[in-house]
SEROVEX-753848 format. One line per field, with one value per residue (C-alpha): residue number from 0; residue in one letter; chain; z, x, y. Coordinates in nm, 2 decimals. Each point is the difference from the previous one (the first is absolute). Example, Ala and Ser with C-alpha at 12.3 -4.5 7.8 and 13.67 -1.06 7.14 Angstrom:
BEGIN
rotor 0/1
dopa A/S
mardo A/A
zz 0.78/-0.07
xx 1.23/0.14
yy -0.45/0.34
! end
This chain:
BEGIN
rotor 0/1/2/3/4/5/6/7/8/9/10/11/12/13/14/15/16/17/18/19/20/21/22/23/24/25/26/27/28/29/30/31/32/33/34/35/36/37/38/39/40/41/42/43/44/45/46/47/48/49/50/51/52/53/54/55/56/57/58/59/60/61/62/63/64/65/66/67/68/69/70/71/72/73/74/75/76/77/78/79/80/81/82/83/84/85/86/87/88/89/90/91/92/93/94/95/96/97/98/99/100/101/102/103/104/105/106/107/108/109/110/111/112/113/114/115/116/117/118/119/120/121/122/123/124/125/126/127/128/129/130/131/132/133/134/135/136/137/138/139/140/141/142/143/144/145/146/147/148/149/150/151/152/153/154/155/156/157/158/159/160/161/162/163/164/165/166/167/168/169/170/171/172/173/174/175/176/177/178/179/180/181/182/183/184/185/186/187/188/189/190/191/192/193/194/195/196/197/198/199/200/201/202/203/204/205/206/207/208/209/210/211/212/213/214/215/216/217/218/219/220/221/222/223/224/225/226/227/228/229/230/231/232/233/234/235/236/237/238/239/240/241/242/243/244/245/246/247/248/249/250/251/252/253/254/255/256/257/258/259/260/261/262/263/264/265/266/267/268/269/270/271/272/273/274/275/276/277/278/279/280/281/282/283/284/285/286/287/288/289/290/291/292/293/294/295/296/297/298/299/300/301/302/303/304/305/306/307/308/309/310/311/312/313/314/315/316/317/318/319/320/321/322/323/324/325/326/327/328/329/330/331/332/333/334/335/336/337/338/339/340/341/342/343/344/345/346/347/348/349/350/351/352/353/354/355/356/357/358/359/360/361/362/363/364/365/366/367/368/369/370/371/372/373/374/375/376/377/378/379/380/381/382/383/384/385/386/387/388/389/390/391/392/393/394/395/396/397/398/399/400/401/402/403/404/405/406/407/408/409/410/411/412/413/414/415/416/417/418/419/420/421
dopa X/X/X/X/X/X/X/X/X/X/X/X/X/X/X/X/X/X/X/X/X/X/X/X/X/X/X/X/X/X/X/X/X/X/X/X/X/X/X/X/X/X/X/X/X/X/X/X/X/X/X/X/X/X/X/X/X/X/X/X/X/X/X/X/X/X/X/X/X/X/X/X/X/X/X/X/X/X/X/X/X/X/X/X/X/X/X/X/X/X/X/X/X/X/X/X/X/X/X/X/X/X/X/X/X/X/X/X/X/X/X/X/X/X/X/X/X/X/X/X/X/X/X/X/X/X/X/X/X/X/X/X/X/X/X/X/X/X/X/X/X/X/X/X/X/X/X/X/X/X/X/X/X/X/X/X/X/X/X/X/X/X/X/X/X/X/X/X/X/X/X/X/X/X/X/X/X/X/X/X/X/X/X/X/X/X/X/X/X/X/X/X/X/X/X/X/X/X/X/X/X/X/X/X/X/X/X/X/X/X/X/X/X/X/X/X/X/X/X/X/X/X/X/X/X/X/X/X/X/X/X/X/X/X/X/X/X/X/X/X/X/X/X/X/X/X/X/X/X/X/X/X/X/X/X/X/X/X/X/X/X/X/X/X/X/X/X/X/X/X/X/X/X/X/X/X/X/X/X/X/X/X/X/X/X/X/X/X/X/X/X/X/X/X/X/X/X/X/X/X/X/X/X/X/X/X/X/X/X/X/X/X/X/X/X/X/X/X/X/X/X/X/X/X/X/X/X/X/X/X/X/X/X/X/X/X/X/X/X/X/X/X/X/X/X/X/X/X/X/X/X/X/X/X/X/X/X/X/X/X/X/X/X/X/X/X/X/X/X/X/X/X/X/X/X/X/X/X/X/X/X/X/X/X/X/X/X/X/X/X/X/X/X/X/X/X/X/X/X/X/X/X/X/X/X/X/X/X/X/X/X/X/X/X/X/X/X/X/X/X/X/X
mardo A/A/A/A/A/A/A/A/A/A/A/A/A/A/A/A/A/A/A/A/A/A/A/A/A/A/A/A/A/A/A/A/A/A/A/A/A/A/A/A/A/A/A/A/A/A/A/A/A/A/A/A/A/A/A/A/A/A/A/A/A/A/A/A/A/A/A/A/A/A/A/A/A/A/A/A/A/A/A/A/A/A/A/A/A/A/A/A/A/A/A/A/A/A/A/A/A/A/A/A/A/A/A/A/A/A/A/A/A/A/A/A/A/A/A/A/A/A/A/A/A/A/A/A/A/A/A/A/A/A/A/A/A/A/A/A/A/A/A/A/A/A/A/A/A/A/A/A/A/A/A/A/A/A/A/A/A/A/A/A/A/A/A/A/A/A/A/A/A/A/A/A/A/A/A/A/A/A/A/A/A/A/A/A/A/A/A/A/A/A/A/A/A/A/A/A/A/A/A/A/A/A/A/A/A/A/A/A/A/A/A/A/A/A/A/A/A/A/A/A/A/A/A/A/A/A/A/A/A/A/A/A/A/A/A/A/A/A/A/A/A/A/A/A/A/A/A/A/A/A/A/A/A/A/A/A/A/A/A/A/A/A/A/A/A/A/A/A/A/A/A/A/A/A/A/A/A/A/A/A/A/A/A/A/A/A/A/A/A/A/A/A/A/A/A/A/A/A/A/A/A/A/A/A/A/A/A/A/A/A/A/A/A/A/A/A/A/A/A/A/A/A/A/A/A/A/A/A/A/A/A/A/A/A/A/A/A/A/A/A/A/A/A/A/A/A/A/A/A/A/A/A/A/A/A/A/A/A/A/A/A/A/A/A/A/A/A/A/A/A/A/A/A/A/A/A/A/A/A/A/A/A/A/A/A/A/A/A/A/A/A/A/A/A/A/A/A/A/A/A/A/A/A/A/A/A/A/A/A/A/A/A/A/A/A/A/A/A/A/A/A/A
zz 0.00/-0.09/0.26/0.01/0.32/0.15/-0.03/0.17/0.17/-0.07/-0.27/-0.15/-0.28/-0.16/-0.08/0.22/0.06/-0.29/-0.08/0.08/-0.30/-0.26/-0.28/-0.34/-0.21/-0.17/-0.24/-0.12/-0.17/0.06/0.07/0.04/0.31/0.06/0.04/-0.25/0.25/-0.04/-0.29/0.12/0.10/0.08/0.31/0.34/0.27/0.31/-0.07/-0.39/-0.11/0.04/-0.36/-0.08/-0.19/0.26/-0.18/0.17/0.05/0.13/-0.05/0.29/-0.05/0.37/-0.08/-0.35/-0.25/-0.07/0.22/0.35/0.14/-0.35/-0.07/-0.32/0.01/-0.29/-0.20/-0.27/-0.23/0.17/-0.21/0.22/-0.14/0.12/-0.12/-0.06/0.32/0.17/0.02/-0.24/-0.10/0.35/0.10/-0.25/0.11/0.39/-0.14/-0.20/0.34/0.20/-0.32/0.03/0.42/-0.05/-0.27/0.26/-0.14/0.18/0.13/-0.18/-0.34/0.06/0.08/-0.17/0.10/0.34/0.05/-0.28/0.17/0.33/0.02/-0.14/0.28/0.26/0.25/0.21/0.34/0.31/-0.15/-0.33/-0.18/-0.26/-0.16/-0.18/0.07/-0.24/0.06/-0.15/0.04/-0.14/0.02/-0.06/0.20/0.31/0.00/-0.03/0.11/0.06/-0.12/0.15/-0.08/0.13/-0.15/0.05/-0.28/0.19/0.15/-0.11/-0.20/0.22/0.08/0.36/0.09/-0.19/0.14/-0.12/0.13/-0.05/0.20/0.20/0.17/-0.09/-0.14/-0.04/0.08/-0.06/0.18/-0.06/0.37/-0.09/-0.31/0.04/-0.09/-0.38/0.21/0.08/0.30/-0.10/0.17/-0.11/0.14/0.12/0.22/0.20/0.30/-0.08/-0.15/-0.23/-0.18/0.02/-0.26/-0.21/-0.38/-0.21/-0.07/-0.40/-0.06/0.02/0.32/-0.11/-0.28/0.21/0.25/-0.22/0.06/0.37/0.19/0.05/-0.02/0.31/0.18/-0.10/0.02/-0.22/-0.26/0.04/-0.07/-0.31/-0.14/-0.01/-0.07/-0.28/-0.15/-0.02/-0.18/-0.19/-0.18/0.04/-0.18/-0.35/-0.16/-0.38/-0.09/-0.36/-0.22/-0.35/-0.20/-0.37/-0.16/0.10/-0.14/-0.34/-0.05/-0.02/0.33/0.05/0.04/0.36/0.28/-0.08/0.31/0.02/0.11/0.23/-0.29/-0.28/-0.24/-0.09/-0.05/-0.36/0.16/0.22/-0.25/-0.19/0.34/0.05/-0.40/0.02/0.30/-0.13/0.17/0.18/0.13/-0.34/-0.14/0.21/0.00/-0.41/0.12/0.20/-0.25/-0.25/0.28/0.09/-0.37/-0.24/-0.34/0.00/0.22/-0.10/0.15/0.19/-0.12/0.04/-0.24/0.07/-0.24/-0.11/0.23/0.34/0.06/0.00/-0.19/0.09/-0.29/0.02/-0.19/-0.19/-0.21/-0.20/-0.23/0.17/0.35/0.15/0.22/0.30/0.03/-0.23/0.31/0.19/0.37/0.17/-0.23/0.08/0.43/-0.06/-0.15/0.30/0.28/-0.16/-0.01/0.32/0.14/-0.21/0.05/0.35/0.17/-0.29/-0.22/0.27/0.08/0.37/0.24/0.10/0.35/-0.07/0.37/-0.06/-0.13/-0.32/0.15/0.24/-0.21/-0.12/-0.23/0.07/-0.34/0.10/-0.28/0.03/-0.27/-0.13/-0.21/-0.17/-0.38/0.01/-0.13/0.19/-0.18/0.04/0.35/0.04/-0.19/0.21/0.36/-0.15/-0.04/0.33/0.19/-0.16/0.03/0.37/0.09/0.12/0.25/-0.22/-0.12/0.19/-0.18/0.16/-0.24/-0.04/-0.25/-0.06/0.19/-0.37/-0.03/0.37/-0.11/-0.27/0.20/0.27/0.03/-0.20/0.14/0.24/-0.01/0.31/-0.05/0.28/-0.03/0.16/-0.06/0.27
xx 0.00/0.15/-0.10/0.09/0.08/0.19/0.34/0.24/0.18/0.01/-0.31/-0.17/-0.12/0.36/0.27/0.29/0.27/0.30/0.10/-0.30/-0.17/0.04/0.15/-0.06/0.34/0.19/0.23/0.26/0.21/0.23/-0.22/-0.39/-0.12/0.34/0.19/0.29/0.30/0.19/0.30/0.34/0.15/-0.28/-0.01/-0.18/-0.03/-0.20/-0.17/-0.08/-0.08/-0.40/-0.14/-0.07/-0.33/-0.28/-0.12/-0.23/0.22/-0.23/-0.40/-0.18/-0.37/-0.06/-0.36/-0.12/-0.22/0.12/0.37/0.06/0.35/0.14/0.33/0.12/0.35/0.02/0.33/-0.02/-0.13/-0.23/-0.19/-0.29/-0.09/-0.21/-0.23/-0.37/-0.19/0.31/-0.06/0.22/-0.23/-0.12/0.36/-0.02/-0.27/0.10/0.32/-0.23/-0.22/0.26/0.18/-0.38/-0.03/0.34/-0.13/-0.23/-0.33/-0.31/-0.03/-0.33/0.17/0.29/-0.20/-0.37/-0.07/0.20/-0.20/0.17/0.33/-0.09/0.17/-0.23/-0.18/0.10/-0.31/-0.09/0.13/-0.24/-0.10/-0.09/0.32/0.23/0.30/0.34/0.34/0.32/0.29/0.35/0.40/0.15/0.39/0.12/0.23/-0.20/0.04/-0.25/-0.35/-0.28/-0.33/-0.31/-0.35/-0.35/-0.29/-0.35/-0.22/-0.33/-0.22/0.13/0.33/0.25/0.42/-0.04/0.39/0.29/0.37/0.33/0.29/0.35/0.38/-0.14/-0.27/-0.35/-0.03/-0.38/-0.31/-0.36/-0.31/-0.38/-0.15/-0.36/-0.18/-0.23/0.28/0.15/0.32/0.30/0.24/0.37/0.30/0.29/0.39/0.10/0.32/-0.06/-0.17/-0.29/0.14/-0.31/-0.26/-0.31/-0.32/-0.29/0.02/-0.28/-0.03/-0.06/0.37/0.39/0.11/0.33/-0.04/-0.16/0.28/0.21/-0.35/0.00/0.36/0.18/0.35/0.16/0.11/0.25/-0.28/-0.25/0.23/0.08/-0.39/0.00/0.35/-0.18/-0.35/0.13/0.22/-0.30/-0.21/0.26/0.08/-0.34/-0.21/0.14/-0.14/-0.13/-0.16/0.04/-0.29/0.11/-0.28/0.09/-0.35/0.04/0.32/-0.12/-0.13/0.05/-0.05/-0.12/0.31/0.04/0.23/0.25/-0.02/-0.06/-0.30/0.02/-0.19/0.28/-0.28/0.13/0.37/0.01/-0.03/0.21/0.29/-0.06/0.13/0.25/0.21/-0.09/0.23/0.22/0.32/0.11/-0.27/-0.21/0.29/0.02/-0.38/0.06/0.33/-0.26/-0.26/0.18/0.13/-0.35/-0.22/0.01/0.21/0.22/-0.12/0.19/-0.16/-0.36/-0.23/-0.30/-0.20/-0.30/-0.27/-0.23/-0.28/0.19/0.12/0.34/0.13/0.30/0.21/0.34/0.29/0.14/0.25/0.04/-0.27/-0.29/-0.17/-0.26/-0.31/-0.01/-0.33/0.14/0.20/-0.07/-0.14/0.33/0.17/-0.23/0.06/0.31/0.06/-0.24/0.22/0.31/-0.10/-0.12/0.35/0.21/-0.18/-0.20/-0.20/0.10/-0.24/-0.26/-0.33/0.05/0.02/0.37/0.07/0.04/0.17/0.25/0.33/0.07/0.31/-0.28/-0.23/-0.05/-0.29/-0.09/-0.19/-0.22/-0.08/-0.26/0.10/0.32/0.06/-0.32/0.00/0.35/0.28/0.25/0.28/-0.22/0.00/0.33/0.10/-0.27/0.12/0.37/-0.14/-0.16/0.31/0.23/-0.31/0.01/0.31/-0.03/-0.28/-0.22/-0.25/-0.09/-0.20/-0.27/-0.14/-0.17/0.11/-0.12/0.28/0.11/0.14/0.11/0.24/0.13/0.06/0.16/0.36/-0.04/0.21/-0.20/-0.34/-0.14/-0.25/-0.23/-0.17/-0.35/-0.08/0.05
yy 0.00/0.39/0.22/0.37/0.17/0.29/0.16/0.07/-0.33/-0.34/-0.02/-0.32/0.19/0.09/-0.23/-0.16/0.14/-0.03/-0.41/-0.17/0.03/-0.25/0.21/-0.07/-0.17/0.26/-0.07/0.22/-0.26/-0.35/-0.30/0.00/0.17/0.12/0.34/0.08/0.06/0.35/-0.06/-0.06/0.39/0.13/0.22/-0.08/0.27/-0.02/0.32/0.06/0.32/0.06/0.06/0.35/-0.03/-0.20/-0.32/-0.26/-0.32/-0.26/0.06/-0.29/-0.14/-0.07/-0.05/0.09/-0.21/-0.30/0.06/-0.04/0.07/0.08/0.18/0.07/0.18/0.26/0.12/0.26/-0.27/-0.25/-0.27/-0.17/-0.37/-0.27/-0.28/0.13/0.13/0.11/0.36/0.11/0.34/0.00/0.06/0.31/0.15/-0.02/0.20/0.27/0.01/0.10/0.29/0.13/0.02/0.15/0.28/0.09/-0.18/-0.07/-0.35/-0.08/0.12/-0.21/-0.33/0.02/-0.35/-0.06/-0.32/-0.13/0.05/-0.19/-0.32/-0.26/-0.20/0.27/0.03/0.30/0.09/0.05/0.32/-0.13/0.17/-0.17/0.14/-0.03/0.07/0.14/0.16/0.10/0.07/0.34/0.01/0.37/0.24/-0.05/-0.36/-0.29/0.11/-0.23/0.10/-0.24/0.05/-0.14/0.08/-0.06/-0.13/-0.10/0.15/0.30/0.12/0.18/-0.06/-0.09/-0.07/0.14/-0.03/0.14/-0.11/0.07/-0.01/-0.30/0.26/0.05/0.35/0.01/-0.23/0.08/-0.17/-0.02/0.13/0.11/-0.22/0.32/0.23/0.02/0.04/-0.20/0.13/0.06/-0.04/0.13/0.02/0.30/0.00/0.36/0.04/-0.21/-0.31/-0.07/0.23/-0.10/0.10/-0.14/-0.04/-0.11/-0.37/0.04/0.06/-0.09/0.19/-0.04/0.19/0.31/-0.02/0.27/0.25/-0.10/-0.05/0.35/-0.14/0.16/-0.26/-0.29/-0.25/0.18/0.06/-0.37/-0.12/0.30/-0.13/-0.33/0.07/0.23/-0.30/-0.23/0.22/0.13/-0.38/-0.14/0.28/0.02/-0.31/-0.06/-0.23/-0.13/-0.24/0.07/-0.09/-0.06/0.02/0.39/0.08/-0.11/0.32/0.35/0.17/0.39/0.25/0.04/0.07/-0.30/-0.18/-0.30/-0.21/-0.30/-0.21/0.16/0.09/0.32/-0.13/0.17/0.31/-0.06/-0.13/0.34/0.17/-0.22/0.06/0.34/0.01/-0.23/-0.08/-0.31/-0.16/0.03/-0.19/-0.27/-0.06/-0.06/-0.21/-0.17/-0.04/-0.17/-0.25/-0.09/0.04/-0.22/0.18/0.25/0.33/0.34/0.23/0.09/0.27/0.21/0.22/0.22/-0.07/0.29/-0.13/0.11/-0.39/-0.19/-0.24/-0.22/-0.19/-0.22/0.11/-0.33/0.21/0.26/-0.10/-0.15/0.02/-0.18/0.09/-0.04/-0.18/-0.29/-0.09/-0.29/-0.03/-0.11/0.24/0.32/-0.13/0.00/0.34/0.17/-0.17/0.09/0.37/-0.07/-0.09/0.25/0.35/-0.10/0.31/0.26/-0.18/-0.12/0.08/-0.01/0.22/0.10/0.12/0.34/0.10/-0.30/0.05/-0.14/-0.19/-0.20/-0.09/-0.36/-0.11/-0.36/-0.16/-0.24/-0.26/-0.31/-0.25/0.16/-0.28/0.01/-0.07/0.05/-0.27/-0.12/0.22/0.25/-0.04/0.02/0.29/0.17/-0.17/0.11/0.37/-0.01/-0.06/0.23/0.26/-0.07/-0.02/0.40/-0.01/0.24/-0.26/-0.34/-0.34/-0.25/-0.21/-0.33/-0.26/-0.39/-0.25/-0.07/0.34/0.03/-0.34/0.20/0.35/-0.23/0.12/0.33/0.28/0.23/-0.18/-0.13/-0.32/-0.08/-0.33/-0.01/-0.37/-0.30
! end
């Protein structure tokens, strides 16, 4: 049974403390369910130098559909596999739930059906209340930070528990007092002359996320809990998430603002933005495209057409170009994640933080059957792209593939495989 209950302390309704969850096998390389040791020469330290942009390392399904006690460990490219019915998407969606609480969006937004996130066969507590349970890791220059969640589903929707913990010390806790009250009492670490501040937040959002609006920062501890708070938001809240769907990049799109759109419709448009600025990163997505298409690919174009749309063709050579909607579906994927991966938030439609420098900031694409349509060279070319796109911090990959593909991205450079089956 998943009951929901109070924060702070020792709290049945969030997860165990660290190592006694059953993580899922990741697999970065060597044999099967194995780690890749470091290569001979490489250096060790006892303290390695904290990463400067904040990036979730672990996301945890405590209690969340169809996982209980689930850890996935994340890299900057993390492929999820598993067998049918393993949660593969579900894992996905826990990961945009928490980018959106992060953003600052309103709980019912964030989960329109809660009850379908409720563990199934989960039955009600004494009060009649069921929930689910999710949480992540952020590394960054204030160290690893714990991020748990508990949220109500039924009777009604509200987070009643959230902790944040970082340093070995809890550095905030909420709890659900009074059901009567859309409120949840906060607790945050201080470290002046009153150890702990103490005041309500409403229950309908992240109140990590409002910490930065609510903690002064005048004492050591409070600028502690913001360093923290401020980290967590900072690496969960940029998220895209990228469907390409090929039937609507067949044809031409109305001129508009050139970003793209999470279902890659408009990538003509988008394309015309990109060779009208030319320059290095046009060039490798051509270098790219005629890795992964079938033919020869010169070049990538765009025209406006008299009727205010975009067209997209495919250079071959000098003489002769193909459009764009002749393509096939693994082909057109393939060209929308690659642009993905080699312009990132410059071409996005998503909303970029603004008040965060651009030396922070990390956009984490978020892609639910990576491998769809696409061959297996394909696949590689586009795993290879990933990694080197990576490497920097500035953009982050979570996608699902079939086990097929997870075999034959096992032991790629810089891709993290997490195995959700038996």
């Amino acid at each position: 049974m998943t009951a929901i209950s109070s924060l702070p302390g020792p709290d049945p309704s969030l997860p165990a403390p660290a190592g006694t969850a059953r993580p899922a096998r990741p697999r970065t390389g060597g044999a099967a369910g194995t780690a890749r040791p470091a290569p001979a020469g490489t250096a060790r330290t006892d303290s390695p130098p904290r990463p400067v942009r904040p990036a979730v390392t672990e996301l945890r399904l405590a209690a969340f559909a169809s996982h209980r006690r689930a850890v996935l460990p994340m890299g900057p490219v993390t492929l999820v596999t598993g067998g049918a019915g393993t949660g593969k998407t579900t894992a996905l969606r826990a990961y945009e739930a928490l980018a959106r609480l992060g953003a600052g969006d309103p709980l019912d937004e964030v989960f329109p059906d809660p009850v379908a996130c409720v563990p199934e066969r989960a039955g009600p507590d004494a009060q009649g209340r069921r929930g689910f349970r999710l949480g992540c890791t952020v590394d960054g220059p204030a160290g690893p930070v714990r991020l748990e969640v508990a949220v109500q589903a039924e009777p009604t929707l509200r987070v009643v528990g959230e902790r944040l913990t970082g340093g070995g010390e809890t550095l905030m806790a909420t709890a659900l007092r009074d059901p009567r009250r859309p409120m949840v009492q906060a607790a945050w670490h201080t470290a002046g002359l009153v150890p702990v501040t103490r005041a309500p937040l409403p229950d309908d959002r992240l109140a990590t996320a409002l910490l930065p609006l609510r903690v002064a920062g005048t004492t050591e501890g409070q600028l502690q809990v913001l360093a923290a708070a401020e980290q967590v938001v900072v690496a969960l809240r940029s998220a895209f998430v990228c469907d390409p769907q090929p039937q609507l990049m067949r044809v031409p799109v109305p001129v508009g603002p050139g970003h793209l759109r999470p279902d890659c419709g408009n990538l003509a448009e988008v394309l015309a933005r990109t060779h009208a600025l030319g320059g290095y990163r046009h060039a490798r997505l051509v270098a790219a495209a005629d890795a992964g298409c079938a033919g020869p690919v010169t070049g990538l174009y765009a025209e406006e057409l008299g009727d205010g749309t975009v067209r997209a063709w495919v250079g071959r050579d000098a003489a002769h170009r193909t459009p764009m909607g002749r393509l096939g579906d693994g082909e057109l994927r393939y060209l929308a994640h690659a642009l993905v991966l080699l312009n990132g938030p410059q071409v996005l439609e998503a909303d970029a933080p603004a008040e965060v420098p651009q030396a922070m900031r990390a956009l984490t694409v978020l892609a639910d059957g990576l491998d769809r349509n696409l061959g297996g060279r394909q696949l590689r070319e586009l795993l290879a792209l990933a990694s080197s796109s990576c490497g920097d911090g500035h953009i982050r990959l979570l996608g699902t593939v079939t086990d097929t593909s997870a075999a034959g991205a096992f032991g790629t450079a810089g891709v993290t495989v997490v195995d959700l089956g038996p």
